[in-house]
C-alpha positions as CSV (number, residue, x, y, z in Angstrom):
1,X,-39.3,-8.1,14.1
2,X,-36.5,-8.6,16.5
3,X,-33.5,-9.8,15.1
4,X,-30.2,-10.4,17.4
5,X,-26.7,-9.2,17.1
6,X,-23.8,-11.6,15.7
7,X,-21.3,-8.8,14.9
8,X,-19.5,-5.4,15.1
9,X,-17.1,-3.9,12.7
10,X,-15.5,-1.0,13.4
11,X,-14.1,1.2,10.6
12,X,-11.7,3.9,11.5
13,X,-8.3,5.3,10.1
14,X,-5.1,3.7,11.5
15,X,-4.3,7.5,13.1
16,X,-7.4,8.3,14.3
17,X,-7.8,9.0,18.3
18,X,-11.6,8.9,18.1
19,X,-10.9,5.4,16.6
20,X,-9.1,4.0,18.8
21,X,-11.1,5.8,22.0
22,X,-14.2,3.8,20.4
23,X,-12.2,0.5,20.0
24,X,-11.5,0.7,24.2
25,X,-15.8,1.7,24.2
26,X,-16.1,-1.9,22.2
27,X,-14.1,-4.0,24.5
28,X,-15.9,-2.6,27.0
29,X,-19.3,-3.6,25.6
30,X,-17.9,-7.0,24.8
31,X,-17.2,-8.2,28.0
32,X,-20.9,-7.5,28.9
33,X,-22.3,-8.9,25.5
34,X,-20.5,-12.4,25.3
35,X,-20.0,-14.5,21.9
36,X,-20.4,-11.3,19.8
37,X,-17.8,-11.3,16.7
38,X,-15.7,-8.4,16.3
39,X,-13.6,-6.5,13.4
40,X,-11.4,-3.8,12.9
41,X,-11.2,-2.3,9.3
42,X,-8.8,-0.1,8.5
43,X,-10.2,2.7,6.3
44,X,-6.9,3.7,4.8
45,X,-5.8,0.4,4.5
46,X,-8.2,-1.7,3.2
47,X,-10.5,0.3,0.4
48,X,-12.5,-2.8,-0.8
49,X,-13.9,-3.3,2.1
50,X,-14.8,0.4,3.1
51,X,-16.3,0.5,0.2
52,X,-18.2,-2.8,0.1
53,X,-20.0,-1.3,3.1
54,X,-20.2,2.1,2.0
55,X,-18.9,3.8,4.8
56,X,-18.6,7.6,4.6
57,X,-17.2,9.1,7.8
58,X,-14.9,7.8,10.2
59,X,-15.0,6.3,12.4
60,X,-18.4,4.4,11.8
61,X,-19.3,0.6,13.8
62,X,-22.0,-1.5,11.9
63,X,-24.1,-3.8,13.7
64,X,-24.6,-7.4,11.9
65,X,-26.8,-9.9,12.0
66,X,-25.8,-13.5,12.0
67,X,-26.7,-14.3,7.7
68,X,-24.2,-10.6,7.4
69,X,-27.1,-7.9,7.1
70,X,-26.8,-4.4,8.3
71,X,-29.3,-3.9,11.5
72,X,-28.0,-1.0,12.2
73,X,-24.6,1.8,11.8
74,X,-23.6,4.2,14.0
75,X,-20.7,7.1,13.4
76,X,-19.0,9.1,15.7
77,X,-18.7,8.5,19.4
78,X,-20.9,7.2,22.2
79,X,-19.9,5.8,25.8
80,X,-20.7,2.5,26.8
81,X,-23.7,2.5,28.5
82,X,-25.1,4.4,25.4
83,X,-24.1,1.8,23.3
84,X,-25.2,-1.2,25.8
85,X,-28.7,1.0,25.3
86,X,-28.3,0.9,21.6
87,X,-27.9,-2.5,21.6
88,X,-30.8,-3.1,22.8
89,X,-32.6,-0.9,20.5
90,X,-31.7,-2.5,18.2
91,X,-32.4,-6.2,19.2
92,X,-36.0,-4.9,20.4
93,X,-36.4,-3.3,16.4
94,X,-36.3,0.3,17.7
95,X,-33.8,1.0,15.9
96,X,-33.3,0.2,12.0
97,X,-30.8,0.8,8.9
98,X,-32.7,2.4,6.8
99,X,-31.3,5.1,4.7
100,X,-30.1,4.3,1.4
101,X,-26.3,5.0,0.7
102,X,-24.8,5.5,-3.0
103,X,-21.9,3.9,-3.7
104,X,-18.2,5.4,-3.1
105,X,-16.6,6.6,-5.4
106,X,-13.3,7.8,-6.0
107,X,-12.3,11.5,-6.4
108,X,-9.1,13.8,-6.3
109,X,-8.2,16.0,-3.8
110,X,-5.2,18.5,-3.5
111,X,-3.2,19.3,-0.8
112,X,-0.7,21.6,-0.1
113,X,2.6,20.6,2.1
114,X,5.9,22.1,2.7
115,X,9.2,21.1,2.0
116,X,12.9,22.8,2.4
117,X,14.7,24.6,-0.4
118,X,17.4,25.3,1.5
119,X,16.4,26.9,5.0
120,X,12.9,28.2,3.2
121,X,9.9,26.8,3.5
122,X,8.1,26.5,0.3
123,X,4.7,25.1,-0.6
124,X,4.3,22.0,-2.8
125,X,0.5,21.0,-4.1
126,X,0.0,17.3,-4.1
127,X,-3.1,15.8,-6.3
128,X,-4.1,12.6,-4.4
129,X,-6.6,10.1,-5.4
130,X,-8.8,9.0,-2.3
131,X,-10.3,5.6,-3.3
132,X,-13.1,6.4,-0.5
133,X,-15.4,8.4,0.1
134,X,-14.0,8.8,3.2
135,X,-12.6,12.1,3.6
136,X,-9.6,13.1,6.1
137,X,-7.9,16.0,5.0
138,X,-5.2,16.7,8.2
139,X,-4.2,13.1,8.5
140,X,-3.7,13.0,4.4
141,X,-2.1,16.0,4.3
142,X,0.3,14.6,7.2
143,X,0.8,11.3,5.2
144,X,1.5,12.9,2.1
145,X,4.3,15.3,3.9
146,X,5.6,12.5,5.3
147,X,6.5,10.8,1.7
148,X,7.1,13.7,-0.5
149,X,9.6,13.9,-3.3
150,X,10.5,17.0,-5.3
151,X,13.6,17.2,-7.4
152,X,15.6,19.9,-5.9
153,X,13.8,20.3,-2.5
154,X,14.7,18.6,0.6
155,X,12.1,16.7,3.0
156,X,13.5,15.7,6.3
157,X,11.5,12.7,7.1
158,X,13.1,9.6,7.4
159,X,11.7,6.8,4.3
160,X,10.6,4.5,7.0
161,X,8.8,7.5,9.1
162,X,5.2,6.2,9.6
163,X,2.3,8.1,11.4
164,X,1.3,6.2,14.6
165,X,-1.2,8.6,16.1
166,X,-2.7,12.2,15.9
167,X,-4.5,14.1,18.8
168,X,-6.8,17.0,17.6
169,X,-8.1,19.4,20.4
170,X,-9.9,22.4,19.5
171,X,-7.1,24.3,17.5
172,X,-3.8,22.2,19.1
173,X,-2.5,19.0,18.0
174,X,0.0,16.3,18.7
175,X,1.7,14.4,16.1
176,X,3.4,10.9,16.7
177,X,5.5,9.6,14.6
178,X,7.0,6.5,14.3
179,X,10.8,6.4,12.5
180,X,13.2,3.2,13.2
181,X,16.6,5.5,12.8
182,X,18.1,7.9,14.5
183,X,17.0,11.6,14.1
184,X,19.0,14.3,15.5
185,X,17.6,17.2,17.4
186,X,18.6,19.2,14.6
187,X,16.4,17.0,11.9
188,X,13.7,16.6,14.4
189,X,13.2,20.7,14.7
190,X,13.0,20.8,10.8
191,X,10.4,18.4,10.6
192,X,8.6,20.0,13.7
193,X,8.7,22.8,11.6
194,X,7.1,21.6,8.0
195,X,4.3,19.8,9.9
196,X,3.6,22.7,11.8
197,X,3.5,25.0,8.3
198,X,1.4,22.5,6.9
199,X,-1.0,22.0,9.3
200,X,-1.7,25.5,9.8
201,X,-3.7,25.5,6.5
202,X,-6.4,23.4,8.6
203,X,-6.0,26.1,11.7
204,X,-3.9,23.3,13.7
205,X,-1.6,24.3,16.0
206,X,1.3,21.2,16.7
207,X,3.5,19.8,18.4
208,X,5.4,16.2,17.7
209,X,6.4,13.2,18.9
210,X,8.5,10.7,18.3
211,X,8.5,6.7,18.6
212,X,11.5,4.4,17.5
C-alpha cells in the first residue's frame, strides 16, 4: 500500500560535516518536493528526541507519514537524485521500515585528552556518560578537551570556546573553533598542540581554525 510523504527529520551532530553536507542534499530535494515538513535534530543536543526515534548513527533522515509513522530511515549520505529516487520508492511501497530497533540506552565511555603541566603534555582519562546510543568518539573527545578541569594542570581553551565544525579526510582533519575573546598566537599554538595530541589516539592528523 502506497502511503505519501508529510515529513523529513534529519538527525546529525551540531559538528558534523556529513550533517550538514546532507542538510544542503535536503534543501535541494525540497525545492523539487513542495509542502513537505522539515526538522533538524540535534543529536548532542537534544537526547529525548534521538532517543524517542531510536536513532543509532549519525547522521540518519527518517521519512514520515502524515499521522507521524516511520515509512522509511536512511543513514549516511546519498546525492539528490538518489534521494528524489528514494522518494519515490518509497511512496510506490518499494521501500519499507522494517527492522526492529531496541531502545537506546545509556552507557559510559572513556576518553583520553591532554592538558599542560607546565610545557608537558600529559594525558587525562575522562569517563563520560553518552545518553545515546549514538557514538562519536573524535568529536567527544574534542568536546571534552575543550572543557576540561584538573586541579594543578593548565588547559588553554577559552570557557566560552565552542566547536563549530570538524572536517575528517582520510587521516587529516580541520578543527573550527568558535571563541568570543581574544587568543594570542602564543595560546592558539598550545591549543593547536593538545588537539593535535589528542586526536592522534583516533590516527587524525589536524590542523585548527578559529572563529570569533
Amino acid at each position: 500500500m502506497s502511503q505519501q510523504i508529510a515529513k523529513l527529520m534529519l538527525f546529525t551532530l551540531s559538528a558534523c560535516p556529513m550533517g550538514r553536507s546532507i542538510h544542503t542534499v535536503l534543501g535541494e530535494v525540497l525545492t523539487v518536493k513542495k509542502g513537505i515538513a522539515y526538522e533538524i535534530v540535534s543529536i548532542d543536543a537534544d537526547h529525548e528526541t534521538t532517543n524517542r526515534y531510536r536513532i543509532k548513527a549519525n547522521p540518519t533522515t527518517l521519512f514520515l507519514a502524515e499521522d507521524g509513522q516511520e515509512l522509511y530511515r536512511f543513514e549516511g549520505f546519498k546525492e539528490t537524485t538518489e534521494f528524489l529516487r528514494m522518494f519515490e520508492q518509497i511512496e510506490e511501497g518499494a521501500l519499507r521500515s522494517t527492522e526492529i530497533r531496541e531502545e537506546n540506552r545509556e552507557s559510559k565511555e572513556v576518553y583520553t585528552i591532554y592538558l599542560y603541566d607546565r610545557e608537558q603534555m600529559v594525558p587525562v582519562g575522562l569517563e563520560t556518560i553518552n545518553l545515546r546510543s549514538v557514538k562519536a568518539p573524535r568529536i567527544t573527545a574534542i568536546q571534552q578537551l575543550l572543557r576540561a578541569q584538573r586541579d594543578g594542570l593548565e588547559n588553554p581553551f577559552p570557557e566560552n570556546t565552542s566547536l563549530e565544525k570538524v572536517s575528517f579526510q582520510n587521516q587529516s582533519g580541520v578543527i573550527t573553533l568558535r571563541i568570543d575573546t581574544k587568543v594570542s598566537p602564543k595560546q592558539a599554538k598550545r591549543m593547536q598542540a593538545l588537539l593535535a595530541r589528542t586526536l592522534a589516539i583516533y590516527g587524525v592528523n589536524c590542523s585548527l581554525k578559529i572563529k570569533s
